[in-house]
C-alpha positions, 0 to 999 in steps of 0.5 A: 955950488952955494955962494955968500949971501947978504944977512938980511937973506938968512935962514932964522929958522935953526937952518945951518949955515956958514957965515962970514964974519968979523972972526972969519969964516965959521962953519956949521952955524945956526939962529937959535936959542942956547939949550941949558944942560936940562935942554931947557931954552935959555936966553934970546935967540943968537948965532950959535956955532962949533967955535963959539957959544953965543955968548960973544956972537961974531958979526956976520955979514954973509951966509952960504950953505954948506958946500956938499960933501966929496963924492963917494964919502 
């Protein structure tokens, strides 16, 4: 079972994520750079999420891994 870690902790790496933030909990994150339509790298490296692009980042203070999904899915 994963458990809430610090952000000094977290993956850098494109590794998704849960985080903690000041908006919640935010599923399925990850650090990297925003893609332009082309796939281009555009702008600096960011948390990027479902729920929010980038451009307004949460402020994390935890991360955890995904937990595993049900058995039997």
């Amino acid at each position: 079972m994963s458990t809430w870690k610090t952000m000094d902790t977290a993956p850098l790496d494109g590794t998704r994520v849960d985080l903690w933030t000041d908006m919640g909990r935010i599923t399925n994150c990850a650090f990297k750079h925003k893609r332009g339509g082309n796939g281009a790298t555009v702008g600096i490296k960011n948390w990027f999420g479902i729920r929010f692009d980038g451009m307004v980042p949460p402020v994390p203070s935890h991360w955890m891994f995904p937990p595993e999904p049900p058995e039997g899915v």
